[in-house]
C-alpha angles and dihedrals in degrees: 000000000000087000092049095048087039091052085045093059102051091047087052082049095049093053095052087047090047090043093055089049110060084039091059088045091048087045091046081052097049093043100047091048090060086061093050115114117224107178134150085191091086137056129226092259091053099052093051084054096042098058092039094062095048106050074049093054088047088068088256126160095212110228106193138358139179120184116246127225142181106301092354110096114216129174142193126222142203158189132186119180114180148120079298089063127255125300135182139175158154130230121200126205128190121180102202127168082265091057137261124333118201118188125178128199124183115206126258120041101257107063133143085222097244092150095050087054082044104067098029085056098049099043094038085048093043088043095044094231135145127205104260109234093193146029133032085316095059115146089013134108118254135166114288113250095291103007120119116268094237122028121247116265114215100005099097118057112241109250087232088062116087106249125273110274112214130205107175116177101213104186081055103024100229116153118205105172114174135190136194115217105199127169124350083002097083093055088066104059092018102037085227126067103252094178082068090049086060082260114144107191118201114193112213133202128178128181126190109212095173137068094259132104125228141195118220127178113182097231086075090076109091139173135221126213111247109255094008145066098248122122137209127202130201113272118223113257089248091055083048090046090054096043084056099050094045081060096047092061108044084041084056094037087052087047089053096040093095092050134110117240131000111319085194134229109338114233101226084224099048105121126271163166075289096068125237098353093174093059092041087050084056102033094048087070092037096066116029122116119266131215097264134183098228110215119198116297097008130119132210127209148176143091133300117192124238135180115257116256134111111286126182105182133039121196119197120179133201132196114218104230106224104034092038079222101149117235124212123199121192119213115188125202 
């Protein structure tokens, strides 16, 4: 009798604590559905910036990403272990023909949901929207009174991305503002991560404030190694295209290496780890700087590759036009 009712007991127990348990999952749910971010006020390409961003402003090392489109879900992860406690979490995004649709999940099953609060306070913030109370759009997130209905896209630098570095030349008005684009970053403008391909991507952007007109080619920006005298100069994009592709494929033969068989020749394009090879292979030319003839009040933009390294200085020259005088700007890191 005393094993019956023994055995009795521990099932009793096993149902409370089964019981428990799928209460405390239904309430973590609940809970976590209340956190989850339903808005038509924002496009695909500012909701991956915009959680991004925010895992990055929690203090977050993001983990894993991968860039979500239009019918295509993608997500960004993230870890942070310091003298705060450990955190980790997922964040789900989904571009459907409604609008985007932005759900967050911490790991482990207690949490206070720090990292949900987290990320709808740092893309609502970022989008400028407010949760609607009324109306068909009830529950929902919608522009604040006067905001834009869709946030601007490029315009803020990612948080991940070193800061814009500035050289203005005040006596002539030219404006040469560059920025670094490291890690996760890259997936964002490139759809691969090209910091992972030993790419390292500057963004420039030169403004002519005068009446003067000036000659650029891109080949005049050039880098300097932190603590040394060495230089680096851009590659072409078919020289970035080809570093790429030479990482693809050891990323994908490292991926098959444990294997059975012959996997076959690799495709240097064949998605990867690295993200959508094919369309980084297509936007890097895109959108690298060409050599321009800036005329007065223009402004020129656009990316130049470098290998990665640390570099602490940046030195871009100019050629007035109509004297043929050469022009250096300093941009320190």
């Amino acid at each position: 009798m005393r094993r019956v009712c023994g055995g009795a007991a521990f099932l009793a127990r096993s149902v409370v604590l089964m019981v428990a348990t799928v209460l405390a999952v239904s309430c973590t749910s609940s809970v976590t559905k209340s956190y989850q971010i339903d808005t038509a006020a924002m496009d695909c390409d500012a909701a991956n910036r915009h959680v991004y961003d925010s895992l990055v402003s929690m203090g977050l090392r993001v983990t894993g990403f991968k860039v979500a489109r239009p019918g295509v879900p993608g997500y960004v992860e993230g870890e942070r272990e310091d003298s705060r406690g450990g955190m980790s979490g997922r964040v789900t995004i989904r571009c459907e023909p409604d609008g985007v649709h932005i759900e967050s999940r911490q790991d482990g099953i207690a949490n206070e949901q720090e990292f949900e609060r987290g990320v709808l306070l740092g893309v609502t913030g970022r989008a400028d929207l407010v949760r609607a109370r009324e109306g068909e759009d009830a529950g929902k997130f919608v522009p604040r009174s006067g905001a834009h209905e869709t946030a601007p896209v490029g315009s803020n630098s990612s948080a991940h991305a070193s800061a814009p570095r500035e050289a203005t030349d005040r006596a002539t008005g030219v404006s040469v503002v560059l920025e670094r684009l490291t890690g996760f970053t890259t997936v964002l403008d490139f759809e691969a991560d090209l910091s992972a391909a030993g790419i390292l991507p500057v963004k420039v952007t030169i403004t002519n404030g005068t009446g003067r007109a000036y000659a650029f080619d891109p080949r005049d920006v050039v880098l300097r190694q932190s603590g040394s005298r060495r230089r680096a100069y851009p590659m072409t994009s078919d020289e970035a295209v080809a570093l790429l592709h030479d990482a693809n494929r050891r990323t994908i033969t490292e991926g098959n290496a444990q294997l059975d068989g012959d996997v076959g020749p690799v495709s240097p394009t064949a998605s990867s780890d690295l993200g959508d090879v094919r369309a980084a292979s297509r936007i890097i030319p895109e959108r690298t700087l060409r050599s321009v003839r800036l005329a007065p009040g223009r402004s020129t933009s656009g990316f130049l590759y470098y290998p990665s390294g640390s570099y602490d200085r940046a030195r871009v020259t100019m050629i007035d036009v109509a004297t043929g005088e050469t022009e250096g700007f300093i941009v320190e890191f």
